[in-house]
C-alpha positions in Angstrom: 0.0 0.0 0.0 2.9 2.1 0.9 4.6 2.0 -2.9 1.2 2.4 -4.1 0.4 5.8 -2.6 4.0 7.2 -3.3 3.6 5.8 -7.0 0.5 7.6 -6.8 1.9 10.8 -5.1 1.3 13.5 -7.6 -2.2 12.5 -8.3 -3.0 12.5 -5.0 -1.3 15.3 -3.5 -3.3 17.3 -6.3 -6.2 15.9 -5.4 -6.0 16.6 -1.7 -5.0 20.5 -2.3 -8.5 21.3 -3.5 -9.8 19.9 0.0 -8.8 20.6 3.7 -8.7 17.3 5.0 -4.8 17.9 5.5 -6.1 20.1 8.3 -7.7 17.0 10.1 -4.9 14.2 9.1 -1.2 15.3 10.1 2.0 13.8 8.5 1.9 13.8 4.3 3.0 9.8 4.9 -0.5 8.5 6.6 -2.3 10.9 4.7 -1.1 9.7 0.8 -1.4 6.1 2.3 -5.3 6.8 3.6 -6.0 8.9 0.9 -5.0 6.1 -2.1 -7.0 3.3 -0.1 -10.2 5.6 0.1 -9.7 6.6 -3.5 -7.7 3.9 -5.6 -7.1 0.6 -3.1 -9.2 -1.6 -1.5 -11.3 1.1 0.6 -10.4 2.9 3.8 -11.1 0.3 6.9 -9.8 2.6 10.0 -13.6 3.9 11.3 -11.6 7.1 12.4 -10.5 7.9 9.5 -12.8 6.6 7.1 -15.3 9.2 9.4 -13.4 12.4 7.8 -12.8 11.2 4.9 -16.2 10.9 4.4 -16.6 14.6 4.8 -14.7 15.5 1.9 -16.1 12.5 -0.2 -17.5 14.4 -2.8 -15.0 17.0 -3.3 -12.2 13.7 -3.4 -14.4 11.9 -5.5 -15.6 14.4 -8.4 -12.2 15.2 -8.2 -11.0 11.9 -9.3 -13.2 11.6 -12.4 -12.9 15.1 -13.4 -8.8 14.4 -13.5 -9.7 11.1 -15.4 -12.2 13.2 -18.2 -9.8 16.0 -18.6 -6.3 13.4 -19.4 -8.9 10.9 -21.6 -8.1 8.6 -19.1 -10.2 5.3 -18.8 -8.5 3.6 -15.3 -6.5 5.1 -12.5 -3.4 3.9 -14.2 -3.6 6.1 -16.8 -3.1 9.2 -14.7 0.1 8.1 -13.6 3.7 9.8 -14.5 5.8 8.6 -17.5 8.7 7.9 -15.2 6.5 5.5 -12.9 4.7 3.5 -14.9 7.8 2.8 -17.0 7.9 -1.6 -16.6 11.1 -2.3 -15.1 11.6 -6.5 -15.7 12.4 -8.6 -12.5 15.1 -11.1 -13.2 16.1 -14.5 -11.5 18.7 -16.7 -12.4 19.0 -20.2 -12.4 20.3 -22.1 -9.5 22.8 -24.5 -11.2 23.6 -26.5 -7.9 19.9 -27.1 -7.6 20.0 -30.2 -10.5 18.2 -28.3 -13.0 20.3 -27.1 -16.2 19.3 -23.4 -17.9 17.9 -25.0 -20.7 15.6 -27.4 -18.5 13.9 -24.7 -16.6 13.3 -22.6 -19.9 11.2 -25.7 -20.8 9.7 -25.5 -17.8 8.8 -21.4 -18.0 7.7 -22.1 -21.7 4.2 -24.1 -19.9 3.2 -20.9 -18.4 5.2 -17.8 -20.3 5.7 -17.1 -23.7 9.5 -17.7 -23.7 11.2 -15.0 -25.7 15.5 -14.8 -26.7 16.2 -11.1 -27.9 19.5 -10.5 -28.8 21.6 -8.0 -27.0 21.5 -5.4 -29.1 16.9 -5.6 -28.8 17.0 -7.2 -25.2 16.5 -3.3 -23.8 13.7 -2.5 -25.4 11.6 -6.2 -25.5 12.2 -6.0 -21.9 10.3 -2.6 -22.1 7.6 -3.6 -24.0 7.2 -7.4 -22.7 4.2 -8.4 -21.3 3.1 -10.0 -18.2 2.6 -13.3 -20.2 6.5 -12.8 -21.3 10.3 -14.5 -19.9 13.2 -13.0 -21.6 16.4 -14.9 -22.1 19.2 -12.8 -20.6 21.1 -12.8 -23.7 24.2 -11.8 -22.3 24.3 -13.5 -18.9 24.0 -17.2 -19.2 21.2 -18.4 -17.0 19.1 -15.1 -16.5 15.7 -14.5 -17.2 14.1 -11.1 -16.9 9.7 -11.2 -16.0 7.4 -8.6 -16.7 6.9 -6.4 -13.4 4.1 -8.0 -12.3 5.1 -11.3 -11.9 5.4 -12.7 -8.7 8.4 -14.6 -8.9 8.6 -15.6 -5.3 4.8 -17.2 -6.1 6.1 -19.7 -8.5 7.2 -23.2 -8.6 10.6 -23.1 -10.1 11.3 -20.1 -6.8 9.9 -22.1 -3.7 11.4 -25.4 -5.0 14.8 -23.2 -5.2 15.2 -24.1 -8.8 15.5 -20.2 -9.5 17.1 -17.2 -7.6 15.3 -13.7 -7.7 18.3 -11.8 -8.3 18.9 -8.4 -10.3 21.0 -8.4 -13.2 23.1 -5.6 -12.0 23.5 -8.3 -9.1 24.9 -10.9 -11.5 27.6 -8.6 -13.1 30.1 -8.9 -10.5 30.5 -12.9 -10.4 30.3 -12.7 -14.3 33.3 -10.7 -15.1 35.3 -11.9 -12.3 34.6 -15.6 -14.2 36.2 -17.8 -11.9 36.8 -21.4 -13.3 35.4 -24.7 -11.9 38.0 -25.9 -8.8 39.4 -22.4 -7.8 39.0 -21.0 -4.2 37.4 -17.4 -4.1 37.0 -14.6 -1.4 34.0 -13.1 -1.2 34.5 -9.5 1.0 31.2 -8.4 2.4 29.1 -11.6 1.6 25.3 -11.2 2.8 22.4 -11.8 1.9 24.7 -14.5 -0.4 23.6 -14.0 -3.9 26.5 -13.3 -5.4 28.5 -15.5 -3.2 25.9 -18.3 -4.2 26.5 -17.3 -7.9 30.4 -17.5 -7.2 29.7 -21.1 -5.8 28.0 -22.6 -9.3 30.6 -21.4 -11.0 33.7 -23.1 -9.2 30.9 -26.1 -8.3 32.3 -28.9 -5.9 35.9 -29.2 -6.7 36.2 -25.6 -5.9 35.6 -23.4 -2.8 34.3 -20.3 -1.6 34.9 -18.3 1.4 32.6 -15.9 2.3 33.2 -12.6 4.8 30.4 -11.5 7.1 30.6 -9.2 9.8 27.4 -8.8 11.4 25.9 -11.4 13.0 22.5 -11.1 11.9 23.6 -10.9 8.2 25.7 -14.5 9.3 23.5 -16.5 10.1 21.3 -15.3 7.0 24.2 -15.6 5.0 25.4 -19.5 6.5 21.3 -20.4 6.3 21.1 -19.3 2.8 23.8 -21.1 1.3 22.7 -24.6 3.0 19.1 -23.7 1.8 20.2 -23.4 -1.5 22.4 -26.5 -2.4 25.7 -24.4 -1.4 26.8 -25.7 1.8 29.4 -27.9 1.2 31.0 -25.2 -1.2 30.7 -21.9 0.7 32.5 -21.8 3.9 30.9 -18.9 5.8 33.2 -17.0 8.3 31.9 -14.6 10.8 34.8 -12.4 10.3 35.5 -8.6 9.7 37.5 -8.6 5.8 39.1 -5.3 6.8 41.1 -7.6 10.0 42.3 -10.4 8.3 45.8 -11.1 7.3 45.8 -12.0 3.4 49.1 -13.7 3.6 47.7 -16.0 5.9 45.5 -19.9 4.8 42.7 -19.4 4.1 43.0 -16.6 2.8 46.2 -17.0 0.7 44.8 -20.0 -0.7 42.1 -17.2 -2.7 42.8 -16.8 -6.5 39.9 -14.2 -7.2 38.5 -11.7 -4.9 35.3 -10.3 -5.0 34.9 -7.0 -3.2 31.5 -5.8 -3.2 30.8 -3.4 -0.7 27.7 -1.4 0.6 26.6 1.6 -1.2 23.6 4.1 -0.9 21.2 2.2 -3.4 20.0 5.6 -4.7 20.2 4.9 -8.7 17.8 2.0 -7.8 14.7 3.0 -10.2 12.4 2.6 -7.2 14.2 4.9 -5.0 14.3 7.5 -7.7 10.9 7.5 -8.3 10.2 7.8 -4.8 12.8 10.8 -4.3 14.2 8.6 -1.6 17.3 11.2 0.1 19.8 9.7 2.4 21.7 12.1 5.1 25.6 13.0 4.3 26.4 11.2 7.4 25.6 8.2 5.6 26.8 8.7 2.5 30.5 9.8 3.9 30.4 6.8 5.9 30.0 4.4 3.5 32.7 6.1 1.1 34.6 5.7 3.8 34.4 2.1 4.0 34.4 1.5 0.6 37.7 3.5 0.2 39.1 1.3 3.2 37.7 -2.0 1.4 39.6 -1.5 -1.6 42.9 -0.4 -0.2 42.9 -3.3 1.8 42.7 -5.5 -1.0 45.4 -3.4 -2.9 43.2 -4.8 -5.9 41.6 -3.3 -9.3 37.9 -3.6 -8.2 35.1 -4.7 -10.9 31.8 -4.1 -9.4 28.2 -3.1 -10.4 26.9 -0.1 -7.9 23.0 0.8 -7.6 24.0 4.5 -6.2 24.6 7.8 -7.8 26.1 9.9 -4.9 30.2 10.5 -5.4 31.9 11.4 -2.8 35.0 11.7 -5.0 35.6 11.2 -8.3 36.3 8.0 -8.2 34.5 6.6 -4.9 31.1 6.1 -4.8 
């Protein structure tokens, strides 16, 4: 309900101007969120609320369908900015140490979806104008399939049996161009939630070995739980361990022929957050530049890495 009524924002906010309702309900939050059930969702259930809202029902209402008449709009969806109701595809990837090859699950999708293979140069723009009845084939990354926004991944078969991974193809760059080869032992940095790491495991499979950094215990135990739940156990040794304290000369960690370093950042080029106008304080921002900065010194490495923010706090740091 909450993305709803911030996808909804300016609709609502223009809406709620011509009335004085924001007299009665105080914080813009509760308001958008009360305001898009009584108006758009599945009707306003709070009997305090739904009281004053009640009061302004006509002026909210008329409102509504005089917006609709004067932007030839047929549903409420129609009424919504450019920027938000732009699809952006959800991908998942195929979890190799499940049993199930690439090509196996695509037979599988092909029962329910209208499996689709653009090539890389169209894969951009089918993914744009795919429907909810449409898989993609990640042309690029091996394993990757991109669903329509609506899709509920985590609803289907092939995702509770742990036959595919919901995981964002910005995600699955890292692991792809470090390429490690079946039988090598990796480190990976700043492991958690484990999607990468468990993307780092199919590719070095049994014979090989990855050991995977975690310094918060919370994020630990998610990360050690994770990897046993998804066929990865017996290839990811999870460490409770802080990266930035260990001594790289010493086994295990000497034994490590690839690194992956893939630290925390903001998030804020995530499209979500920008169509939210999501802001986080400097404080935050200089602290993770900090760590990042601290991250790759430590590993005195060349780092490769996808990054979901936009803030630079340097040139060269993000």
């Amino acid at each position: 309900m909450v993305i709803e009524s911030l996808k909804y924002r300016s609709v609502l906010q223009e809406l709620l101007k011509k009335s004085q309702i924001g007299k009665e309900i105080k914080g813009e939050g509760r308001l958008l969120a009360l305001s898009y059930d009584f108006l758009i969702g599945d009707g306003l259930k709070n009997k305090k609320y739904l009281k004053i809202f009640t009061k302004y029902k006509s002026v909210l209402k008329n409102g509504l369908t005089l917006m609709k008449v004067k932007r030839k709009a047929t549903c409420n969806e129609d009424l919504l900015p450019k920027d938000v109701t732009t699809h952006m595809p959800r991908y998942a990837r195929v979890n190799l140490l499940a049993g199930k090859t690439a090509k196996e699950i695509e037979e599988t999708l092909k029962e329910s979806f209208n499996v689709l293979k653009p090539t890389p140069e169209s894969f951009v723009q089918t993914a744009l104008e795919m429907t909810s009845k449409d898989v993609l084939v990640d042309p690029s990354l091996k394993g990757l399939f991109a669903f329509h926004s609506s899709t509920n991944i985590a609803d289907l078969f092939l995702n509770k049996e742990g036959y595919l991974i919901i995981q964002d193809r910005a995600s699955c760059l890292p692991p792809f161009v470090l390429a490690p080869k079946e039988g090598e032992t990796v480190l990976d940095c700043t492991a958690a939630p484990g999607n990468k790491t468990h993307q780092l495991a199919s590719a070095v499979g049994r014979k090989g070995k990855v050991i995977a950094c975690e310094a918060d215990p919370k994020r630990f135990r998610l990360l050690s739980s994770r990897m046993k739940q998804l066929y990865a156990g017996e290839i990811v040794e999870s460490k409770f361990q802080d990266y930035l304290k260990i001594d790289v000369t010493q086994k295990p960690w000497s034994d490590c022929t690839k690194i992956m370093l893939d630290p925390s950042c903001s998030g804020s080029g995530m499209a979500n957050r920008r169509i939210m106008q999501e802001q986080d304080p400097k404080e935050r921002i200089e602290s993770l530049a900090k760590f990042q900065e601290e991250a790759l010194l430590k590993g005195n490495i060349t780092s490769i890495r996808s990054t979901n923010s936009i803030r630079f706090i340097k040139p060269d740091l993000i």
